[in-house]
Backbone as numpy.savetxt, mean C-alpha at the origin, in Angstrom:
# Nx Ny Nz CAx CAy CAz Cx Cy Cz
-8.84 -7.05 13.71 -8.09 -5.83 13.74 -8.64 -4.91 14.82
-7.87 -3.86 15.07 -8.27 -2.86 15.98 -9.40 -2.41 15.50
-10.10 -1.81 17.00 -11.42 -0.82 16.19 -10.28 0.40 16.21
-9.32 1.05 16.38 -8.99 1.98 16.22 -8.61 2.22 14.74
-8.10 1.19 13.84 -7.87 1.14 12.55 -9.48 1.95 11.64
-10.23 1.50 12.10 -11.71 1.81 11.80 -12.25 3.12 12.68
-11.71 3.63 13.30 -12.36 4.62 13.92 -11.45 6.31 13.27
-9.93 5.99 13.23 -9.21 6.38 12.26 -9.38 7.17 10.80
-9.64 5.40 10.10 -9.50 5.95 8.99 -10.54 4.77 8.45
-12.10 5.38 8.89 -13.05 4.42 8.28 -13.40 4.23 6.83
-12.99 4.97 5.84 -12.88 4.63 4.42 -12.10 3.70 4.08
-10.84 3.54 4.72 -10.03 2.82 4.47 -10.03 1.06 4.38
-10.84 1.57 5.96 -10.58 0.31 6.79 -11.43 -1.48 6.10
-12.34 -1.15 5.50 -13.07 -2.29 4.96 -11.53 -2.74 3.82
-11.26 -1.79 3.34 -9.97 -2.31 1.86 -9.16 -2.96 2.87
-8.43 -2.58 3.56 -7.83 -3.24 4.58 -8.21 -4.58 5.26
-9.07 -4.50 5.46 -9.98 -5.72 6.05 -10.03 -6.77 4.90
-9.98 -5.91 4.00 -10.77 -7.14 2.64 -9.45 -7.84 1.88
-8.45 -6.94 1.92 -7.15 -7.78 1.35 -6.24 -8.57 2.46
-6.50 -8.64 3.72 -6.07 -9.72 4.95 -6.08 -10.09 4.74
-8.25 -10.17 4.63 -8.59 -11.82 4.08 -8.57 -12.68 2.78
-7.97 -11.91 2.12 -7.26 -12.20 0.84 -5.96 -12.81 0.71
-5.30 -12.25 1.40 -3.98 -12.20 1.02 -2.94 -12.19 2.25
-3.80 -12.06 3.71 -3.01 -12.47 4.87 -2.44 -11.11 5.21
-1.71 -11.01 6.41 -1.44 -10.05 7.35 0.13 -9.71 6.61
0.70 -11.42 6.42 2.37 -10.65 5.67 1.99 -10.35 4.22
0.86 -10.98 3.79 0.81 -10.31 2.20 0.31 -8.93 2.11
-0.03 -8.07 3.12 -0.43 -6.91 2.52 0.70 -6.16 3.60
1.18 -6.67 4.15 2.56 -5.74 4.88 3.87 -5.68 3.56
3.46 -6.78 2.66 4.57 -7.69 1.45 4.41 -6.29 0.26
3.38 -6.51 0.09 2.21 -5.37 -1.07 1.83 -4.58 -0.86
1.82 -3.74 0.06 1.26 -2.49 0.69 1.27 -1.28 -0.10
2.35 -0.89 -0.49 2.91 0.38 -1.02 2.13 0.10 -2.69
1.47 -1.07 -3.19 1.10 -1.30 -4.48 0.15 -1.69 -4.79
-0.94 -2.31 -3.65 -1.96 -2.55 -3.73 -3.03 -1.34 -2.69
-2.85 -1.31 -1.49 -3.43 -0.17 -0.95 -2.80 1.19 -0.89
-1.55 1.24 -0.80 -1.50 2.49 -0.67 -1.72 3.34 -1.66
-1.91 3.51 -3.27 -2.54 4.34 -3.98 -3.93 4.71 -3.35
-4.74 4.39 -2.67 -6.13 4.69 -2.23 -5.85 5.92 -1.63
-4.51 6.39 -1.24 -4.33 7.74 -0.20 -4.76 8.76 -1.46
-4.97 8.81 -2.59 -5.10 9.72 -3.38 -6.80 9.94 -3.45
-7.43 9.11 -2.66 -8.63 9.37 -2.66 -9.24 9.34 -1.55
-8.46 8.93 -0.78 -8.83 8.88 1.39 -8.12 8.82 1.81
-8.62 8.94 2.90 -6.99 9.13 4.66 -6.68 7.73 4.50
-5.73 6.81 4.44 -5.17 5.71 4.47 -3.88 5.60 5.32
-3.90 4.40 6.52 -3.18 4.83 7.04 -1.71 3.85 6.56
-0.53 4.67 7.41 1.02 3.74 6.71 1.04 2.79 7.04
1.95 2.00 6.54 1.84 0.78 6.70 2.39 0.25 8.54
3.17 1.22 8.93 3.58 1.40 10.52 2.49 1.35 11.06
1.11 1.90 10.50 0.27 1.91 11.67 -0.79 1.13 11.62
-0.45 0.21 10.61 -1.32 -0.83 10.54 -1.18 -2.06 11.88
-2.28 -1.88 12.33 -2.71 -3.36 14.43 -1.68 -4.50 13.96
-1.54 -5.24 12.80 -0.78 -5.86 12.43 0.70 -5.95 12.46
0.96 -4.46 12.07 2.74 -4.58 12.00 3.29 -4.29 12.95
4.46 -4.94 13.34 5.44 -5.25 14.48 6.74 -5.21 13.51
7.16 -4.01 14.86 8.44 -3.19 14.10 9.92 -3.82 14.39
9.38 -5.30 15.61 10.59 -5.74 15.68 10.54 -7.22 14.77
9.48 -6.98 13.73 9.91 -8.47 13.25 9.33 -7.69 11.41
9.38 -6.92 10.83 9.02 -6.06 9.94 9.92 -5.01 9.33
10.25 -4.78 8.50 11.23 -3.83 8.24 10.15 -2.27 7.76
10.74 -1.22 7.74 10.20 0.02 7.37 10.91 -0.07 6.26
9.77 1.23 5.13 10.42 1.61 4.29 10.22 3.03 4.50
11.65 3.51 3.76 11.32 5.20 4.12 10.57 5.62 3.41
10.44 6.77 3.36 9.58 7.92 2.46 10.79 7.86 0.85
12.24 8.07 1.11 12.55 8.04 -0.25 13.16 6.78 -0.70
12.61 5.24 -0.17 12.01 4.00 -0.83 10.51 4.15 -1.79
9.69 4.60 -0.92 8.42 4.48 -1.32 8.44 5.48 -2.90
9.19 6.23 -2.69 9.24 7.55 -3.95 9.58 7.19 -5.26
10.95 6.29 -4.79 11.59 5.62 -5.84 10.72 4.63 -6.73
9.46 3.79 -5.38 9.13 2.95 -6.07 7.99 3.53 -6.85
7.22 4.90 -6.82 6.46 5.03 -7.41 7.18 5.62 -8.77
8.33 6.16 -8.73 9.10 6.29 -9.60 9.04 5.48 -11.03
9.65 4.31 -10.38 9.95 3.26 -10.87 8.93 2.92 -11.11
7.88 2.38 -10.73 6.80 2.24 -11.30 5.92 3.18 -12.92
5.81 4.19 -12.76 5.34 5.38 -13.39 6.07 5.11 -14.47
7.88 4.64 -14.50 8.59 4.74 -15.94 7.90 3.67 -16.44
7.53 2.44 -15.98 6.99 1.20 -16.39 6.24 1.35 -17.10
5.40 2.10 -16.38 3.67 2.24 -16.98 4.26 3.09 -18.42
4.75 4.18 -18.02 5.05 5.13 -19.42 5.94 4.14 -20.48
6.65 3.75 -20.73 7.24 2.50 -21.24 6.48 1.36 -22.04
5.58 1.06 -21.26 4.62 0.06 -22.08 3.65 0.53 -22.34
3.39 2.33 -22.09 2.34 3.09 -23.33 3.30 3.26 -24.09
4.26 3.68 -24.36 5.34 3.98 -25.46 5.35 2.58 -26.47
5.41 1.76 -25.85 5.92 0.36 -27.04 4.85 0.01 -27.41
3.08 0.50 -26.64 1.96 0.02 -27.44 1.99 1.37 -28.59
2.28 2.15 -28.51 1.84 3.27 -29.48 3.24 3.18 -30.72
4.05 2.24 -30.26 5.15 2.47 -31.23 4.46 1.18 -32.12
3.73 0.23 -31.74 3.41 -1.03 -32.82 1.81 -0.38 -33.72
């Protein structure tokens, strides 16, 4: 990866580094918004656009009110299956 990814946003950059080699360049462009991007709530993390990796002519964007929805959508999930553990 770039050293600029690391010069950036050096908190970030090892998580980044560490799920590549996990999970490959399309698996964390695939997973992004669900596996790293919650970390922005605790460091500068950068979007997934500006990740050395992504190429905008072979990659799709998601907007800002994709990403919203999905935390949305997510959040009812989570609340949902605290609801049905507290209902048994």
């Amino acid at each position: 990866m770039r050293d600029t990814l690391e010069a950036d946003y050096p908190d970030a950059a090892p998580y980044v580094r560490d799920a590549v080699e996990t999970h490959g360049e399309e698996g964390v462009l695939e997973n992004y918004y669900w596996q790293l991007h919650p970390l922005g709530s605790v460091m500068a993390i950068p979007d997934r656009e500006e990740l050395p990796f992504y190429d905008e002519d072979v990659h799709t964007t998601t907007t800002d009110a994709e990403v919203a929805e999905m935390y949305r959508a997510r959040a009812e999930y989570r609340e949902n299956r605290r609801a049905a553990s507290r209902s048994d």
